[in-house]
KEDRENLUM-812610 format. One line per 4 residues: number of its first residue (from 0); for each residue x, y negated, z negated of C-alpha. Coordinates in steps of 0.001 Angstrom, whole numbers, plus 500000, padded with zeros to 6 digits. Layout:
BEGIN
NUM	X Y Z; ...
This chain:
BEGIN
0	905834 180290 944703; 908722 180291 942639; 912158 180040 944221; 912979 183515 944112
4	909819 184542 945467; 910574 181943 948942; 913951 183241 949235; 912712 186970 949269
8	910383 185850 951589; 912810 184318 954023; 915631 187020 953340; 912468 189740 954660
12	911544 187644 957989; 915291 187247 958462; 915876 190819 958436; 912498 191754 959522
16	913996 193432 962880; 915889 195996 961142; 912656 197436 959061; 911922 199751 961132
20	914702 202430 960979; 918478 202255 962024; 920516 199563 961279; 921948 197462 964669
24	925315 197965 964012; 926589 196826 966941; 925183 193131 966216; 928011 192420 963651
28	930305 189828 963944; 933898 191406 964346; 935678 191515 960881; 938250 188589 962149
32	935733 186015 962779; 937860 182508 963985; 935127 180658 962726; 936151 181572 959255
36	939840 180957 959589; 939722 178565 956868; 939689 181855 954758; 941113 185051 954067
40	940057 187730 956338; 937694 189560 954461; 937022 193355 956185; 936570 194720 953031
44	938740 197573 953274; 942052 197687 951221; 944491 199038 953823; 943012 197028 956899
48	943567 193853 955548; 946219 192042 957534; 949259 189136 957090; 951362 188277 954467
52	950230 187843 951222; 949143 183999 949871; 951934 183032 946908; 950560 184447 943660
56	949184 180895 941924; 947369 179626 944906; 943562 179688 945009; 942152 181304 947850
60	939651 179069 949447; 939396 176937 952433; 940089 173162 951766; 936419 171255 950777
64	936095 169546 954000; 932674 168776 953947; 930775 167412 951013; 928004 169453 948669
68	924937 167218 950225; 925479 168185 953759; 926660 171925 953254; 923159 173101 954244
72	923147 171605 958104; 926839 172105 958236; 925607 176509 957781; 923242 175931 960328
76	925641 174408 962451; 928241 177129 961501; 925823 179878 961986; 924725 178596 965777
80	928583 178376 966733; 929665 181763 965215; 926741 182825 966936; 927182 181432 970727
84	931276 182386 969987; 930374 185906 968903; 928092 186231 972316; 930732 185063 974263
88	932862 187451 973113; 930653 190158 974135; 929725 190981 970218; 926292 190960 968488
92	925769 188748 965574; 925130 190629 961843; 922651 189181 960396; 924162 188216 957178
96	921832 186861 954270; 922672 183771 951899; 923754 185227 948552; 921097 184299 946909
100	918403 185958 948965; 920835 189030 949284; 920136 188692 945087; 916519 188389 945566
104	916151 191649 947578; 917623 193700 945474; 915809 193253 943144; 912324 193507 945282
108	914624 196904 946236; 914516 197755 942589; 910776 196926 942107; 909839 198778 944987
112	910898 202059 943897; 908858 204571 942622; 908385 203658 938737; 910033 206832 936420
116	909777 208083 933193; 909952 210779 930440; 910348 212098 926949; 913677 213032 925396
120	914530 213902 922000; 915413 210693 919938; 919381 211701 920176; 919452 211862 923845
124	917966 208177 924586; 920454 206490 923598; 921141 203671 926788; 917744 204453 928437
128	915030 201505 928411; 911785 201618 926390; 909061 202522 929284; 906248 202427 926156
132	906670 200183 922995; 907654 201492 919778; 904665 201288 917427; 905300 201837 913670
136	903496 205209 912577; 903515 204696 909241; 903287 201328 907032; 907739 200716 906129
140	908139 201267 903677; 905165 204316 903168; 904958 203472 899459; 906483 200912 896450
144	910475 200988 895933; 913191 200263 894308; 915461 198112 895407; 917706 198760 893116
148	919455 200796 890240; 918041 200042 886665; 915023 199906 884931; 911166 199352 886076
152	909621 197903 883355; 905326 197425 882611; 904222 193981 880640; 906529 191361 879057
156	909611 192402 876742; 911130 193674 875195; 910259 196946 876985; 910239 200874 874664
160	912505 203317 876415; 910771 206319 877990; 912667 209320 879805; 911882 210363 882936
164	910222 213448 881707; 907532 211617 880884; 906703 209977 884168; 906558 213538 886511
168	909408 211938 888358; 910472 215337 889625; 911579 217044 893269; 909191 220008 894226
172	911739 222712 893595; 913179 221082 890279; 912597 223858 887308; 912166 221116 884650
176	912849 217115 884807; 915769 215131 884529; 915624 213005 881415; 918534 211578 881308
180	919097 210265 884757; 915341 208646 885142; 913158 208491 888240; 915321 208980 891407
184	914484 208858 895087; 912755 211609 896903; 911029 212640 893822; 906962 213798 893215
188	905254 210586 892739; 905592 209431 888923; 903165 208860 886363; 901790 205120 885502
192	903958 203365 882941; 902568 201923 880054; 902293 198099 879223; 905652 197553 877410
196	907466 200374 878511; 910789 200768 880500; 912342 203268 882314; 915334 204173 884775
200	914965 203750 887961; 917389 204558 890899; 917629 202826 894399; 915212 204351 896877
204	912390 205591 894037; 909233 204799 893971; 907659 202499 891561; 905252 204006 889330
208	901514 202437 889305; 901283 199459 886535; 904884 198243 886592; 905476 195043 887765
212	909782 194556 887822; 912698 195952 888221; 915745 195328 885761; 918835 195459 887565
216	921071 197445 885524; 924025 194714 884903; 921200 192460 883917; 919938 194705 881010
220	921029 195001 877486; 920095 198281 875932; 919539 198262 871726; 920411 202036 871634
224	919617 201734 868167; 916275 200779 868304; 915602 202130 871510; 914212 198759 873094
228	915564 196929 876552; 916105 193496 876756; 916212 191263 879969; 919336 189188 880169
232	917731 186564 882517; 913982 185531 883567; 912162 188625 884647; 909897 187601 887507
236	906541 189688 888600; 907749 191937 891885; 911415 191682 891526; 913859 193848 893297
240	910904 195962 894128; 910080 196629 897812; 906639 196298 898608; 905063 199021 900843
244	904433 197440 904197; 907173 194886 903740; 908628 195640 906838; 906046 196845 909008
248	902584 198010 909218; 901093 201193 910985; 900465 200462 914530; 903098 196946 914658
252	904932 197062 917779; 908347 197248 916338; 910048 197295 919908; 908635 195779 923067
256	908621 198651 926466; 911850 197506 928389; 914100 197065 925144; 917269 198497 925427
260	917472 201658 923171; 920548 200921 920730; 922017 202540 917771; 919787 200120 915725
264	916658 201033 918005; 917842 204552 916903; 917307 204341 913016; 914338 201911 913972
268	912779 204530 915341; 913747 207417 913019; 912479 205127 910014; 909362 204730 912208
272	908791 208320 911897; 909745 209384 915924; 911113 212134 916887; 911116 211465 920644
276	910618 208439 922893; 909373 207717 926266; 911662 206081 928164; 913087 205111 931514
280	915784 207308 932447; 919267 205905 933714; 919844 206205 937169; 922088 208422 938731
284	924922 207382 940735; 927159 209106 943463; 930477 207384 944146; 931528 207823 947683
288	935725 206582 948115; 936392 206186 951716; 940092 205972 953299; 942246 208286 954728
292	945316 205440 953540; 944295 206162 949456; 946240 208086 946808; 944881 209078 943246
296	948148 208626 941726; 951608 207541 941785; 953016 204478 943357; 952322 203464 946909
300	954267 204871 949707; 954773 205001 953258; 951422 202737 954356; 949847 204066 951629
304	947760 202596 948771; 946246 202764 945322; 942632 203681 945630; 942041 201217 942616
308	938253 201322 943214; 937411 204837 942329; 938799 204450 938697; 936941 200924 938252
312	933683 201520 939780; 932226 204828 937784; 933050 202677 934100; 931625 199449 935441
316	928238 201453 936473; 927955 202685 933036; 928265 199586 931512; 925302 198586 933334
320	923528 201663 932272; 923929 204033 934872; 924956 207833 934412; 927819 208425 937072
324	928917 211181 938653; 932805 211923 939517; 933907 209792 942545; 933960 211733 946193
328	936729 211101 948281; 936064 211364 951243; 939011 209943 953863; 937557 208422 956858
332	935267 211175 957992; 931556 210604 959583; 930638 213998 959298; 931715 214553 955349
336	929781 210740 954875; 926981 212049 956996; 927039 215428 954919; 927177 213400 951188
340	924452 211139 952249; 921693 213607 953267; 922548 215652 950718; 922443 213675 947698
344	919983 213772 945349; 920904 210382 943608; 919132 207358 942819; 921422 204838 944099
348	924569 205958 946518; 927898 203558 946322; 930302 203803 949205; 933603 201880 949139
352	935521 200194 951987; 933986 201341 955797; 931429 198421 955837; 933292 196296 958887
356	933469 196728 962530; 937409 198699 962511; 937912 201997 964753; 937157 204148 961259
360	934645 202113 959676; 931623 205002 959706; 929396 203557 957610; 926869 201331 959953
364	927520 204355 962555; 926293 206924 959950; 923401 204767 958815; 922409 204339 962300
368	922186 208440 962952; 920477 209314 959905; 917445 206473 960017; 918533 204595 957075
372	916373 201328 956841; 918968 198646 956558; 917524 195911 953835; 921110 193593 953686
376	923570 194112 956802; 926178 191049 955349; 925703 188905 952994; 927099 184886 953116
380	929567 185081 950179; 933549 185049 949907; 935096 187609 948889; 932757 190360 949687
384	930593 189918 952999; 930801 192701 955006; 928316 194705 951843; 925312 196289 952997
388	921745 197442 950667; 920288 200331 952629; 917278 202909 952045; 918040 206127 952825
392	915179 208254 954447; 914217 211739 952575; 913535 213227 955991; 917301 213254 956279
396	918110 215803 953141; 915416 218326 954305; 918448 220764 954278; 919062 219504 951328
400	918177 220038 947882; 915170 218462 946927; 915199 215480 944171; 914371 215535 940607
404	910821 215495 941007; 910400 218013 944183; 910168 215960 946533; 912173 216215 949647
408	910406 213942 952179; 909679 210431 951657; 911793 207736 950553; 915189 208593 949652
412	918155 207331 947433; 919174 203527 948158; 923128 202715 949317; 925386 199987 948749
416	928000 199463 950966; 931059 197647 948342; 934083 196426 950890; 936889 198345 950325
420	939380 195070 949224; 938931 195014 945247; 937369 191851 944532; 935284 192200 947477
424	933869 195399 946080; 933139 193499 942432; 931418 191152 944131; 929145 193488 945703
428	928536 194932 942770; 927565 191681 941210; 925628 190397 944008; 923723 194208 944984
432	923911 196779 942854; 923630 195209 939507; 920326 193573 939887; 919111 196479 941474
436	919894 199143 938808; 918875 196313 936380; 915224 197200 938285; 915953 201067 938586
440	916574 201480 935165; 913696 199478 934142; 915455 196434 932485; 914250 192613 933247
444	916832 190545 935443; 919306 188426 933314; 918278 184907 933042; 920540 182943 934586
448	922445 180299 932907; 925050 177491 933871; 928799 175899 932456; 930772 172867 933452
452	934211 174073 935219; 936569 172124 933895; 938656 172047 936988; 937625 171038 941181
456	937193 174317 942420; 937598 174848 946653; 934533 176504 948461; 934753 177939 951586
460	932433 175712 954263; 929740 177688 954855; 929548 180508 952186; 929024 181255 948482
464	931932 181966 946374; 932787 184073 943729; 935596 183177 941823; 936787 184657 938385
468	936414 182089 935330; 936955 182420 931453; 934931 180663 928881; 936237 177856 926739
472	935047 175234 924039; 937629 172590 923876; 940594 173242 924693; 940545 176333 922654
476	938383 178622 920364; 935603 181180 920751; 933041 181343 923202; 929696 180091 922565
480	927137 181985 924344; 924855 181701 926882; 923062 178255 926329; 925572 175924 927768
484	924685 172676 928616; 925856 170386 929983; 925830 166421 931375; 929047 164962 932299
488	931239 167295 929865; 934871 167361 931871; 938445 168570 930785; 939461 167779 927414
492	935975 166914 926235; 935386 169127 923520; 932038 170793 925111; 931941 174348 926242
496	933352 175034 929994; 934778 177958 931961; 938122 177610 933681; 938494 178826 937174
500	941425 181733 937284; 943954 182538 940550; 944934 185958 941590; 941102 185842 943416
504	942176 186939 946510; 939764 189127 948269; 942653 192320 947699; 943360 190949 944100
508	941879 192214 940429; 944307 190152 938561; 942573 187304 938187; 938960 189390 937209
512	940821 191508 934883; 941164 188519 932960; 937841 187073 933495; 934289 187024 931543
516	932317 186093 934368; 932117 184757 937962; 931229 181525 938808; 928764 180719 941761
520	930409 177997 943803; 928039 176636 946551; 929567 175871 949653; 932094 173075 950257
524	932915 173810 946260; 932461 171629 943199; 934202 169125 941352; 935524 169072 937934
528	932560 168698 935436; 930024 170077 937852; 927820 172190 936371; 927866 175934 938024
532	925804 179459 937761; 927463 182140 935696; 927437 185985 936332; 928588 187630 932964
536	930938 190486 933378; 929481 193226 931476; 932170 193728 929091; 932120 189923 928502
540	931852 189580 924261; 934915 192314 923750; 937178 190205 926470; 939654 188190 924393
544	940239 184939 926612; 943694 184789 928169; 944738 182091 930278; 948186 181669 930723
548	949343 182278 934342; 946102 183210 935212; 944796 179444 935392
């Protein structure tokens, strides 16, 4: 069993109690949990965040009391305290999930849903993912070409000059042929040229039967007088002429099922002879905004806030694939939630901020009254931990219009619950909904790959973090890729690294803004040269790297 597979396994019999219909909202952990005082409070939601805000260079993180090899017993330890302090408070736990087995469900989320997909004309798949491979039709190219302008030629040299008149190079609807401008692409199939004749030729044309070379035209010397060509270098059998078959034969797989459909796939495809594809659609996103404290423009006022959310989250979807619809907003309302929920006929469903325990938090409440089957209720990571994965049930949009495929009963659209606080809400999108639509849309789950941070980096004592990094190779230059390696590279030592940014407050975007990834930092946190998991932004090879007073 691979390590995936036992962490799935764990994440299900840790959650197993909530499998069978409405969430147990009342078993969270207040948003304020003491036991986490070494951190920012972390309710999710932009306006309820409380105290004065940390001085803009300092990294948020609780100091590294407790050292990497004994951060396992100390969560246990930590879990059976905030656990016993929670019930003497009168409050039920939430069953939060480590991040990595929050990571591993989605994605058996994403697997588990009902496999989709269609034909479209070739100019509408653009995006989508291959559901069937793309098999050549036809041999590429169909038939012997030029590869470029000048002269075929038959036999050794010096070759006679023909015209084209005399090969049939002509298009269908041509009244006569072209002499003086020789065989030229798209033309009838020409006639078989003589041993020790030449004639021209343009890029694109087929190659009459018997010649054996093309002359490339600034390589020629033409005796006009005589009416003979001459090579002006070696003349070798097959050169600059394009075999047919060269590229491909009919029936190669050009494309594998699950490729990404780009604009090369595109003229792949079209050169393969296809005129449509199969292929998995993207899936369809509603964005629901709650917050009676947000504005949609102009500068905060009176208690009021930015919603900075709905503008970031519809591009970031599409970046992962994902066609998005306008964002909802909805104020903090339990009936309008209620209403969007059961009545949407989406694949996935992202709500913002309402995830906590606060007097207008309506999210668990909502879940709760409509049956949804609650798959993540809190998930062990900094900033972000109040996000939820849900199932919605199709029972509950019987009003409703029914889906795509006529269906209204059944399984219905999945949720993620993002935290309202900025950061927080990236890194449920990082840690929940982009591994699931990776699944939903049909694509395989990034491999994962690792970098030395160059500097110590401060976890907080019990939970994953997510902090903001760039990507450098010595102490400047271009990034590398994905295959870093590592050993014992530190600062200064000339081997690719990430730097850890500030401004990664769970309220902040500053520091992500200027990021190209997130690094995983286990509890108690890392030290400088310590190798750490990646998660590439999706934007991450058109980020120019700024550090500055971001590091």
């Amino acid at each position: 069993m691979t390590p995936e597979e036992r962490a799935v396994e764990q994440a299900l019999a840790l959650v197993g109690g909530h499998s069978s219909g409405a969430p147990h909202s009342a078993d969270r952990a207040p948003s304020g949990d003491p036991s986490h005082s070494g951190d920012q409070p972390d309710s999710g939601d932009q306006p309820r965040s409380t105290g004065r805000p940390r001085p803009a260079d300092e990294v948020v993180a609780a100091p590294r009391s407790l050292p990497p090899d004994r951060s396992t017993d100390a969560a246990h330890a930590h879990d059976q305290h905030r656990h016993e302090h929670a019930q003497r408070q009168g409050h039920r736990q939430r069953h939060s999930v480590s991040w990595r087995e929050a990571r591993a469900l989605a994605v058996r989320a994403g697997h588990a849903a009902e496999e989709r997909a269609g034909r479209l004309p070739l100019d509408r798949t653009l995006g989508h993912i291959l559901a069937e491979p793309l098999v050549a039709l036809t041999d590429l190219p169909s038939f012997d070409t030029s590869a470029m302008d000048g002269w075929v030629v038959s036999g050794p040299g010096p070759w006679k000059i023909r015209s084209a008149a005399g090969t049939g190079g002509k298009k269908k609807d041509d009244a006569g042929p072209s002499p003086d401008l020789g065989i030229l692409a798209g033309r009838s199939i020409p006639a078989a040229l003589p041993d020790g004749d030449a004639v021209r030729i343009a890029t694109g044309a087929r190659i009459p039967a018997d010649a054996n070379a093309v002359i490339r035209n600034e390589h020629a010397h033409v005796d006009e007088a005589k009416g003979l060509l001459h090579a002006r270098r070696q003349v070798l059998p097959g050169q600059d002429i394009r075999p047919r078959g060269q590229e491909c034969r009919t029936g190669e797989q050009l494309m594998p099922a699950g490729a990404l459909v780009t604009p090369a796939v595109l003229g792949l495809a079209a050169a393969a002879g296809y005129d449509t594809l199969v292929v998995v659609p993207r899936p369809r996103i509603d964005v629901l905004v709650l917050g009676d404290e947000l504005l949609a423009g102009g500068l905060p006022h009176d208690g009021l806030i930015r919603d900075a959310l709905g503008p970031m989250i519809g591009p970031w979807l599409r970046a992962l694939g994902a066609e998005v619809s306008a964002p909802q907003r909805l104020g903090d309302d339990a009936a309008a939630l209620r209403r969007a929920l059961t009545t949407s006929d989406a694949d996935l469903v992202i709500t913002t901020g309402g995830t906590a325990a606060g007097p207008v938090d309506h999210v668990h409440p909502v879940l709760a009254e409509i049956g949804a089957e609650l798959l993540v209720d809190g998930v062990a990571v900094r900033p972000g931990h109040p996000m939820l994965l849900a199932r919605l049930k199709r029972e509950a949009v019987a009003a409703g219009p029914t889906d795509s495929r006529g269906d209204s009963r059944g399984e219905g659209p999945y949720l993620v619950g993002l935290p309202g606080n900025p950061l927080a809400a990236v890194s449920g999108l990082l840690t929940l909904a982009e591994p699931l639509l990776r699944r939903l849309a049909g694509r395989e789950p990034e491999a994962p790959y690792r970098a030395v941070v160059r500097d110590e980096v401060h976890g907080h004592p019990h939970d994953t973090r997510l902090v903001p990094v760039v990507h450098r190779v010595g102490g400047a230059g271009g990034r590398a890729g994905s295959g870093y390696g590592g050993g014992s590279a530190g600062t200064g030592s000339g081997a690719e690294h990430v730097v850890p940014l500030h401004y990664s407050g769970p309220a902040m975007l500053r520091g992500v803004a200027a990021a190209d990834g997130l690094a995983v930092v286990p509890p108690g946190g890392v030290r400088s040269g310590t190798e750490v998991e990646i998660l590439d932004l999706p934007w991450a090879s058109a980020m120019p790297w700024t550090e500055g007073c971001f590091t």
